[in-house]
SEMI-591527 format. One record per atom (N, C-alpha, C): residue number from 0; residue in one letter; x, y, z. Coordinates in pm, 1 decimal. Atoms other than C-alpha are relative to their C-alpha. Layout:
BEGIN
<NUM,"A",<X,Y,Z>>
...
# end
This chain:
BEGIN
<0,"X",<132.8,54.3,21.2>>
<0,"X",<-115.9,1221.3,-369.6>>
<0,"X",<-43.9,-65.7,129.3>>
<1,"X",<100.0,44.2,-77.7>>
<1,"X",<-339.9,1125.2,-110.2>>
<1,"X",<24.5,-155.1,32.1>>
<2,"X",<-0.1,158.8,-17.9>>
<2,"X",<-296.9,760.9,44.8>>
<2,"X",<90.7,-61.9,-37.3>>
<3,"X",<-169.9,97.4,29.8>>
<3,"X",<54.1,669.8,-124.7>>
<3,"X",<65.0,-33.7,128.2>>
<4,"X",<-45.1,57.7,-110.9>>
<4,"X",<206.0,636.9,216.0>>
<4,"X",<-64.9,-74.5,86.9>>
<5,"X",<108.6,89.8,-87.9>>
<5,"X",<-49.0,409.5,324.5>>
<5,"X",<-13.4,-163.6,-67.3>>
<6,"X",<7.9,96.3,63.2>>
<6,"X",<-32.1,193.2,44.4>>
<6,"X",<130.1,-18.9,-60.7>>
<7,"X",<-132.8,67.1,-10.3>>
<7,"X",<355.3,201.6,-8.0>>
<7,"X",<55.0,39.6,108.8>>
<8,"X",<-101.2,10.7,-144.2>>
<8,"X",<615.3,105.6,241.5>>
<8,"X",<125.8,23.3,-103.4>>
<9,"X",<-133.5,-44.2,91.1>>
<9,"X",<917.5,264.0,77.9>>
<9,"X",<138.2,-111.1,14.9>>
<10,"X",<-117.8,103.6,10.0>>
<10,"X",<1188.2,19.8,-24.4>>
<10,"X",<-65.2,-200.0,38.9>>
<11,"X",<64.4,84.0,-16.6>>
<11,"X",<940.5,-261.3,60.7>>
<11,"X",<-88.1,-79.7,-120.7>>
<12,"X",<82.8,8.7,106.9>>
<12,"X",<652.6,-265.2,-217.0>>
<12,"X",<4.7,122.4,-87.1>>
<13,"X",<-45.0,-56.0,75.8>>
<13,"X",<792.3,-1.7,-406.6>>
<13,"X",<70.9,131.2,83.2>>
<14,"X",<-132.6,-96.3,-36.9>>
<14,"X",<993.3,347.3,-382.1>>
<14,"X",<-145.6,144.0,21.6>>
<15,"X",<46.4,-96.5,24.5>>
<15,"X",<870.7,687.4,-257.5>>
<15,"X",<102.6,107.5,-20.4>>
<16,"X",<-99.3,-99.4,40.2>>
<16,"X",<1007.6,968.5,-395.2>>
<16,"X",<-94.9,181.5,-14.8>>
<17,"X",<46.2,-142.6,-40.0>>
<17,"X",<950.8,1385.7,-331.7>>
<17,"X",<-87.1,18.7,-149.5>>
<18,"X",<54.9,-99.6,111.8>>
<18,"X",<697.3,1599.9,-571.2>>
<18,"X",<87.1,22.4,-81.2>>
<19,"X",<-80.1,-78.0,93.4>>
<19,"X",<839.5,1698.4,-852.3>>
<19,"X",<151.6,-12.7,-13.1>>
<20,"X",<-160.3,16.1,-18.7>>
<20,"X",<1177.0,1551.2,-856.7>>
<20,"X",<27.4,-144.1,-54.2>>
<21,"X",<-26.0,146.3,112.7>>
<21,"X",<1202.1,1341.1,-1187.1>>
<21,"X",<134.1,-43.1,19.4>>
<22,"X",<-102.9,65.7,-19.9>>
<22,"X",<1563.7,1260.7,-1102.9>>
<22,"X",<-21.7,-141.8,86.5>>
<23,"X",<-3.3,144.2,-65.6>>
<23,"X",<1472.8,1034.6,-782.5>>
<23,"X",<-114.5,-40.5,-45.7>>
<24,"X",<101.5,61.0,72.3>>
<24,"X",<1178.4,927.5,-994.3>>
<24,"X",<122.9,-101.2,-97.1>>
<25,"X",<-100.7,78.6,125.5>>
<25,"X",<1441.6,811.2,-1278.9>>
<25,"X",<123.2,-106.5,93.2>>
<26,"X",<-117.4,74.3,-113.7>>
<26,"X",<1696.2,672.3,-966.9>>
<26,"X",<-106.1,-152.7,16.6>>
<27,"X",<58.1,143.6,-60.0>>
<27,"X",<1417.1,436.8,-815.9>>
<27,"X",<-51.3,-68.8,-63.7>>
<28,"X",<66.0,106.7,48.2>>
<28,"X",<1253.8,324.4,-1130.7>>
<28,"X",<151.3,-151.5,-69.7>>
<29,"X",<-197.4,30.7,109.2>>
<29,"X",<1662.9,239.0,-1291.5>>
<29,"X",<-22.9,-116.5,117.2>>
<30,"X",<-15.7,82.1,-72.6>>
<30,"X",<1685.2,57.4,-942.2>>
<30,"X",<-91.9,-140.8,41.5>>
<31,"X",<97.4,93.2,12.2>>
<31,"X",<1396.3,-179.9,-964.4>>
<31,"X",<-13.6,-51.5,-180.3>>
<32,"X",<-24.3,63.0,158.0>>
<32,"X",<1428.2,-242.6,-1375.8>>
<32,"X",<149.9,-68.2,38.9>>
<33,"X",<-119.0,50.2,19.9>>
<33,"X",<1808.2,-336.8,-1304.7>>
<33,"X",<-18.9,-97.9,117.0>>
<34,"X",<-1.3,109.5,-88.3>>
<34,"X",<1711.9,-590.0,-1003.1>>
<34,"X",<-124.7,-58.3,-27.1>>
<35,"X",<140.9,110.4,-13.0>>
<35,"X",<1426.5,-855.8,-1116.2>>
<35,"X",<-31.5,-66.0,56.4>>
<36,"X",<53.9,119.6,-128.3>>
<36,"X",<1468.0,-1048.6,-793.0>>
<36,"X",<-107.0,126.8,43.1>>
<37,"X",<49.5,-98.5,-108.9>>
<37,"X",<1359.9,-705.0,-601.5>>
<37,"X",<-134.4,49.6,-61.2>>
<38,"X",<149.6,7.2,52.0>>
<38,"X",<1126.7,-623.9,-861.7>>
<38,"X",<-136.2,-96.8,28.2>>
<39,"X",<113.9,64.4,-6.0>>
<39,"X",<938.6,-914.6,-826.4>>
<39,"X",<-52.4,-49.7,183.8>>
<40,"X",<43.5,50.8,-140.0>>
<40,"X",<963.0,-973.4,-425.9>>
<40,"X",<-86.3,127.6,-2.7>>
<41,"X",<116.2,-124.9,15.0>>
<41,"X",<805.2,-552.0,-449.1>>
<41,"X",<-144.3,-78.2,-45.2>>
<42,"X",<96.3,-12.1,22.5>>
<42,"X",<521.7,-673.5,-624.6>>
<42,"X",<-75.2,-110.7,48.6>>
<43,"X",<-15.0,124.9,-97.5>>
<43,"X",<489.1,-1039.8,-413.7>>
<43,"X",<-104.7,178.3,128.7>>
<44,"X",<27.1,-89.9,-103.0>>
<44,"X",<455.6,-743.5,-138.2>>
<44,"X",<-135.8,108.3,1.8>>
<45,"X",<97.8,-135.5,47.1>>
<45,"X",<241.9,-479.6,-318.0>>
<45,"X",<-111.8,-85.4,19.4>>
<46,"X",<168.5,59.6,3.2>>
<46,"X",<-48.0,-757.5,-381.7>>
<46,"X",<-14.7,-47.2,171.4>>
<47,"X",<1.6,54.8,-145.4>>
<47,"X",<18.7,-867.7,3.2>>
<47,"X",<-123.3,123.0,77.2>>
<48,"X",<34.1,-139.0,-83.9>>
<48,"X",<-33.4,-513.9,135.5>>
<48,"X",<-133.3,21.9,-67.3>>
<49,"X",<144.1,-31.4,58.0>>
<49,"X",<-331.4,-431.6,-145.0>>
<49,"X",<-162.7,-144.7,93.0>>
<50,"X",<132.5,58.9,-52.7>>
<50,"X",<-543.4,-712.7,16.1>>
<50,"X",<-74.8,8.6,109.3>>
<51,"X",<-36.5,-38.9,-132.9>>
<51,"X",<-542.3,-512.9,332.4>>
<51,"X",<-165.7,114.7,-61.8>>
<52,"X",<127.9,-104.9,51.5>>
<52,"X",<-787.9,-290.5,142.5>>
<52,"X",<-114.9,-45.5,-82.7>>
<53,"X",<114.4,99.1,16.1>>
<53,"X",<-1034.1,-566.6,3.4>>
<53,"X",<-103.5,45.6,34.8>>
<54,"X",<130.8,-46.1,-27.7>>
<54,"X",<-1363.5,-394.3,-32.2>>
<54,"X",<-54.1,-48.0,82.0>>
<55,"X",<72.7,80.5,-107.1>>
<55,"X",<-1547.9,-682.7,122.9>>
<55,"X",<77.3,-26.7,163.1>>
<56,"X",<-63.3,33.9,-111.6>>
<56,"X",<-1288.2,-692.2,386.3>>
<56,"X",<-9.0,132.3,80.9>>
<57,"X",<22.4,-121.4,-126.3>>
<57,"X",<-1310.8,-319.9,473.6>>
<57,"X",<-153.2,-1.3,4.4>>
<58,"X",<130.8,23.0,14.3>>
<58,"X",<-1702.0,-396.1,403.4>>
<58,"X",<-6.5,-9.7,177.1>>
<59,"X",<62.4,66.3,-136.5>>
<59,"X",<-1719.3,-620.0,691.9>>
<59,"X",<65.2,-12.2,119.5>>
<60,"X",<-35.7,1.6,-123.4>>
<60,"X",<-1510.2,-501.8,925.5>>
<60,"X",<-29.7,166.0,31.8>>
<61,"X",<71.2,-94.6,-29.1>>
<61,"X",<-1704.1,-170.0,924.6>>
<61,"X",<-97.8,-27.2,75.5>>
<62,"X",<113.4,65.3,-80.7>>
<62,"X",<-2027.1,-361.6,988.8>>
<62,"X",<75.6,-51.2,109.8>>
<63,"X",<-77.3,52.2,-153.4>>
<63,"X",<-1838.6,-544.1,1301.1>>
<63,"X",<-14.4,112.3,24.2>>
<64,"X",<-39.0,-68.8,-48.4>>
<64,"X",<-1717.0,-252.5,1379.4>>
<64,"X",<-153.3,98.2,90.0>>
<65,"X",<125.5,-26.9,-11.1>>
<65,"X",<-2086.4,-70.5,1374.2>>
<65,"X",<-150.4,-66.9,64.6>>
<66,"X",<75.8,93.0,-59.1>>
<66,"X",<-2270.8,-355.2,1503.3>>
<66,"X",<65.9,27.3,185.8>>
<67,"X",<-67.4,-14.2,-103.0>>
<67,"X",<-2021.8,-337.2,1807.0>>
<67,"X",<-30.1,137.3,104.7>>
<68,"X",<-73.0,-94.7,-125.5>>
<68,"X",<-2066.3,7.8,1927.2>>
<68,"X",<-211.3,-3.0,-17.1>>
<69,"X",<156.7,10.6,-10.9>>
<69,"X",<-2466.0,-61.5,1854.9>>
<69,"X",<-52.7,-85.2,100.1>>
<70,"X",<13.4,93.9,-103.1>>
<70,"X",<-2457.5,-331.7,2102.6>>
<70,"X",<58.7,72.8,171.1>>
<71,"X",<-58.6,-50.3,-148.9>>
<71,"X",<-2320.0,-76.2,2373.6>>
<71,"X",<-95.3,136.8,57.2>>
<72,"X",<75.2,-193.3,-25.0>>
<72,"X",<-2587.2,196.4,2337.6>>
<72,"X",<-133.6,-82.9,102.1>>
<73,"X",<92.0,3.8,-113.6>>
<73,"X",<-2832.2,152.8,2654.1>>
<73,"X",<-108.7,29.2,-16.5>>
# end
């Protein structure tokens, strides 16, 4: 799917695992249900990383961004 490696860091804020390959699907979810520290530092992490994508935050650092190259045109 589109954008999973952008929005997980594998072994960080959760697990990636190949297409179609319910085994390491069933491995990495076993390994995060059987550790509730790791579970919960993952999702500590996941909301860290998700605020990276804050509408208003990619909002207004588009405008910057657009304002910036508008201020260079002659």
């Amino acid at each position: 799917v589109g954008g999973i490696p952008e929005a997980v860091i594998d072994g960080v804020n959760g697990y990636l695992v190949e297409p179609a390959a319910p085994d390491k699907l069933a491995e990495a979810l076993v390994k995060i249900i059987e550790d509730p520290a790791r579970m919960g530092k993952m999702g500590e992490e996941s909301l860290r990383l998700a605020q990276r994508f804050d509408v208003k935050k990619c909002a207004a650092l588009l405008l910057e961004t657009y304002s910036a190259l508008a201020g260079q045109r002659s």
